[in-house]
Short mmCIF file of the C-alpha atoms (twelve columns), coordinates in Angstrom:
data_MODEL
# 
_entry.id   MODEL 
# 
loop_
_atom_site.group_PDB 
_atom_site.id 
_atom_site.type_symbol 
_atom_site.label_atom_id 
_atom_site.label_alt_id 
_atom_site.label_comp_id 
_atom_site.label_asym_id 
_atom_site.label_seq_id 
_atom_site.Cartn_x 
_atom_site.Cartn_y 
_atom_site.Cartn_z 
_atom_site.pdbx_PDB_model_num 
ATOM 1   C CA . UNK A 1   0.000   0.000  0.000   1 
ATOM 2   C CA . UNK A 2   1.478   3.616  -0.667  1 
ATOM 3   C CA . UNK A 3   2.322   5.531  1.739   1 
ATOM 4   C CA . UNK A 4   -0.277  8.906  2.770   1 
ATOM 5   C CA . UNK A 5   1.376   12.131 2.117   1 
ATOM 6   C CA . UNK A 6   -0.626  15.259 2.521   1 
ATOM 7   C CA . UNK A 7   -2.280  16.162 -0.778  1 
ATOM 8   C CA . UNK A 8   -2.101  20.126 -1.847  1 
ATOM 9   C CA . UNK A 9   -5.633  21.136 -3.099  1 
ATOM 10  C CA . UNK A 10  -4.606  23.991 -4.442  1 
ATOM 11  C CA . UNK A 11  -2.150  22.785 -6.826  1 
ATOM 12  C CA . UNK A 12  -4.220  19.855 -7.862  1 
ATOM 13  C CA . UNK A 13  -7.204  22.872 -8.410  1 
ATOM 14  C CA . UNK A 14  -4.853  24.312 -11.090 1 
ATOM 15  C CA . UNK A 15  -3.877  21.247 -12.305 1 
ATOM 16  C CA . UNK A 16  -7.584  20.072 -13.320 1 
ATOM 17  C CA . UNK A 17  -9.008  23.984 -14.351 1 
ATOM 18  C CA . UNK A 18  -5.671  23.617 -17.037 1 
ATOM 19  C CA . UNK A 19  -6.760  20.853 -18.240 1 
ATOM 20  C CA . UNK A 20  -10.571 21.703 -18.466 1 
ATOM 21  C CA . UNK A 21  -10.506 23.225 -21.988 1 
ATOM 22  C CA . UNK A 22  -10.566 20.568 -24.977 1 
ATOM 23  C CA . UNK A 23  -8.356  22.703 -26.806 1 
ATOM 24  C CA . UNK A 24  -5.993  22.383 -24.118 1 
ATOM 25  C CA . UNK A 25  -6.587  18.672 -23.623 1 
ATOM 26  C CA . UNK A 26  -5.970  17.924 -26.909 1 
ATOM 27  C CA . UNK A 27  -2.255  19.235 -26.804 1 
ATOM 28  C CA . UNK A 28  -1.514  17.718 -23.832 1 
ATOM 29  C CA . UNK A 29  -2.630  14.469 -25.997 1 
ATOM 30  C CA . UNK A 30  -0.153  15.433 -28.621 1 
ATOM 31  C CA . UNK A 31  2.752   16.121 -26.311 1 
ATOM 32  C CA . UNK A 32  2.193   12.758 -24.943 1 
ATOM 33  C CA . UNK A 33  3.644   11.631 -27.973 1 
ATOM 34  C CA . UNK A 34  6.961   13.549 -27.161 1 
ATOM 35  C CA . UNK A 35  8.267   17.165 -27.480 1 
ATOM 36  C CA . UNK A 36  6.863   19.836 -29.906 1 
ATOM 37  C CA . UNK A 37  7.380   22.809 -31.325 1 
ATOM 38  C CA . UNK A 38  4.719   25.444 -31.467 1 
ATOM 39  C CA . UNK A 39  4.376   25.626 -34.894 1 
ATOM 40  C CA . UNK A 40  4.478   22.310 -35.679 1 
ATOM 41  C CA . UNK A 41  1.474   22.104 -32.857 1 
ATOM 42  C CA . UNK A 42  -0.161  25.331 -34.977 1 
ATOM 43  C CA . UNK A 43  0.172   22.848 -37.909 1 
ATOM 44  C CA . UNK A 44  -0.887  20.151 -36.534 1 
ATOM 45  C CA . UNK A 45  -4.461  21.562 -34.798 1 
ATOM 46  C CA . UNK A 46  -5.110  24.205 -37.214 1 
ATOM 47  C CA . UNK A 47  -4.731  26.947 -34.676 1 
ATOM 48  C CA . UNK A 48  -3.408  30.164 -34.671 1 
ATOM 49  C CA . UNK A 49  0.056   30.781 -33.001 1 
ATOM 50  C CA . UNK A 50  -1.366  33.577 -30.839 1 
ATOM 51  C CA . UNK A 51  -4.629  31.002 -29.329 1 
ATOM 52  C CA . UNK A 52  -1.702  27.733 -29.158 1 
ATOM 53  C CA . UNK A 53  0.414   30.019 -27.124 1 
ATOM 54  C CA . UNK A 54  -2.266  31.692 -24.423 1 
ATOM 55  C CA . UNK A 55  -3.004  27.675 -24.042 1 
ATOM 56  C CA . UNK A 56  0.298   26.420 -23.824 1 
ATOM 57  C CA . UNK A 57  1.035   29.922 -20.841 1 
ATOM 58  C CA . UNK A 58  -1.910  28.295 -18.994 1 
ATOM 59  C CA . UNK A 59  -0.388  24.605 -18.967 1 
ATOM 60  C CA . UNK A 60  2.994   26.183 -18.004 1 
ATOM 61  C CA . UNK A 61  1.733   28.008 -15.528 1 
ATOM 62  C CA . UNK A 62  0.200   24.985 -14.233 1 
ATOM 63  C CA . UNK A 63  3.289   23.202 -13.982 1 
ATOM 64  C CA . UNK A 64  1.942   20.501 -16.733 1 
ATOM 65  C CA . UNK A 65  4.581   21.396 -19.435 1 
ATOM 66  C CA . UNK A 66  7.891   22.509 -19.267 1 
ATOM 67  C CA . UNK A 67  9.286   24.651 -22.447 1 
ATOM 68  C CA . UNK A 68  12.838  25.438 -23.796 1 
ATOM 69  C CA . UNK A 69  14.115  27.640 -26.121 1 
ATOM 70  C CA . UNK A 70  15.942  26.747 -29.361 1 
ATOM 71  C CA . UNK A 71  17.041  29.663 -31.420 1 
ATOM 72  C CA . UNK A 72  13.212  31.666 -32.284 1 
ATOM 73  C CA . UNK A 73  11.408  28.226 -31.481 1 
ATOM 74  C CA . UNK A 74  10.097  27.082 -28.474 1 
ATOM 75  C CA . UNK A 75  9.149   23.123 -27.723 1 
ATOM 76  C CA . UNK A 76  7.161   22.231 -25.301 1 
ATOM 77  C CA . UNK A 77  6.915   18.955 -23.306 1 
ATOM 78  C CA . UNK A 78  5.143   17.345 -20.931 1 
ATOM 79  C CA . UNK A 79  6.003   17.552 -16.964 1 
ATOM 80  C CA . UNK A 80  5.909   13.574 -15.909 1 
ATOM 81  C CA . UNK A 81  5.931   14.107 -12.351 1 
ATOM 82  C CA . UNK A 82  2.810   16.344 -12.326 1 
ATOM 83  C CA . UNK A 83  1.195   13.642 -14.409 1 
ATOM 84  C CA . UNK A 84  2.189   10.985 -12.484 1 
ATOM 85  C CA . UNK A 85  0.751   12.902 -8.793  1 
ATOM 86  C CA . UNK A 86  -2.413  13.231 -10.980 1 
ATOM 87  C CA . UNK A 87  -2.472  9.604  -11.262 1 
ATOM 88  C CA . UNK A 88  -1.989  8.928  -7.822  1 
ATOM 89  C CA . UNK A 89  -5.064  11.309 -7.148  1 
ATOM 90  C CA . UNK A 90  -7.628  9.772  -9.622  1 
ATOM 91  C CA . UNK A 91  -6.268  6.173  -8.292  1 
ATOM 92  C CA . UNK A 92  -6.707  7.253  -4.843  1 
ATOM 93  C CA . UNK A 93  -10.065 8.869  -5.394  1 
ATOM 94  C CA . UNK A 94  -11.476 5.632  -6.525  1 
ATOM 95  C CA . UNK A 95  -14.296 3.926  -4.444  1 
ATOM 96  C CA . UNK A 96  -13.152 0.783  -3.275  1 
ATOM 97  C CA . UNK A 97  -15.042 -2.068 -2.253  1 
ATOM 98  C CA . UNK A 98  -15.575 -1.999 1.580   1 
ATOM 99  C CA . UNK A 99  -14.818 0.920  2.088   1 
ATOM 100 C CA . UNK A 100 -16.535 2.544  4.929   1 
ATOM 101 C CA . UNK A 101 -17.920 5.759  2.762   1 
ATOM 102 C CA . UNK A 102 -20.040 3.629  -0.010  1 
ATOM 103 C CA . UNK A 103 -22.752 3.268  2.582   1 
ATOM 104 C CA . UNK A 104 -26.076 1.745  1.424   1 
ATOM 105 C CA . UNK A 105 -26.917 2.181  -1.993  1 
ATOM 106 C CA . UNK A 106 -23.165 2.470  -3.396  1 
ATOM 107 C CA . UNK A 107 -21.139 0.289  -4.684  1 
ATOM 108 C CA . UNK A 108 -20.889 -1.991 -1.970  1 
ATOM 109 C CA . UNK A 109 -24.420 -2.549 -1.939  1 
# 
C-alpha cells in the first residue's frame, strides 16, 4: 500500500481547471507523444500561433509542461511528475469495495 502524504488542493485545483478546456486537452494528448514545437502544434491543430500560445502559458503556468528555447522556437513537453501525482489522485479517489464511505446504496451494496 502507498504511503499517505498530505495532498495540496490547491495545486491539484490548477492542475484540473488547465486541463478543463478541450483545446488544451488535446495538446496535452499530442505532447504525450513527445516534445513539440509550437508551430508544428499550430500545424498540426489548425490553430493560430497567438490562441496555441495563451493555451500552452496556462499549462505552463500549471506546472503541466515545461518549455525550452531553441534559437526563435520554443518546444514544449510534458512535466511527468505532475502527471504521475495526478495519477496517484484519480487512483486514490477511486471507491473501493468496503470501504466505509459507499454506505447503502453504493457500490458496496
Amino acid at each position: 500500500m502507498a504511503t499517505t502524504t498530505r495532498f495540496d488542493t490547491a495545486k491539484a485545483a490548477r492542475w484540473f481547471h488547465a486541463l478543463s478546456d478541450e483545446t488544451r486537452l488535446e495538446i496535452v494528448r499530442r505532447l504525450s507523444g513527445g516534445e513539440c514545437c509550437v508551430c508544428d502544434l499550430t500545424g498540426a491543430m489548425g490553430a493560430a500561433q497567438s490562441r496555441l500560445s495563451f493555451h500552452l502559458k496556462t499549462l505552463k503556468l500549471a506546472g503541466l509542461v515545461t518549455d525550452r528555447k531553441e534559437g526563435r522556437w520554443v518546444y514544449y513537453t510534458l512535466n511527468p511528475e505532475v502527471f504521475e501525482a495526478i495519477s496517484e489522485f484519480v487512483l486514490g479517489a477511486k471507491p473501493e469495495c468496503g470501504d466505509t464511505w459507499c454506505g447503502d446504496g453504493g457500490c458496496c451494496a
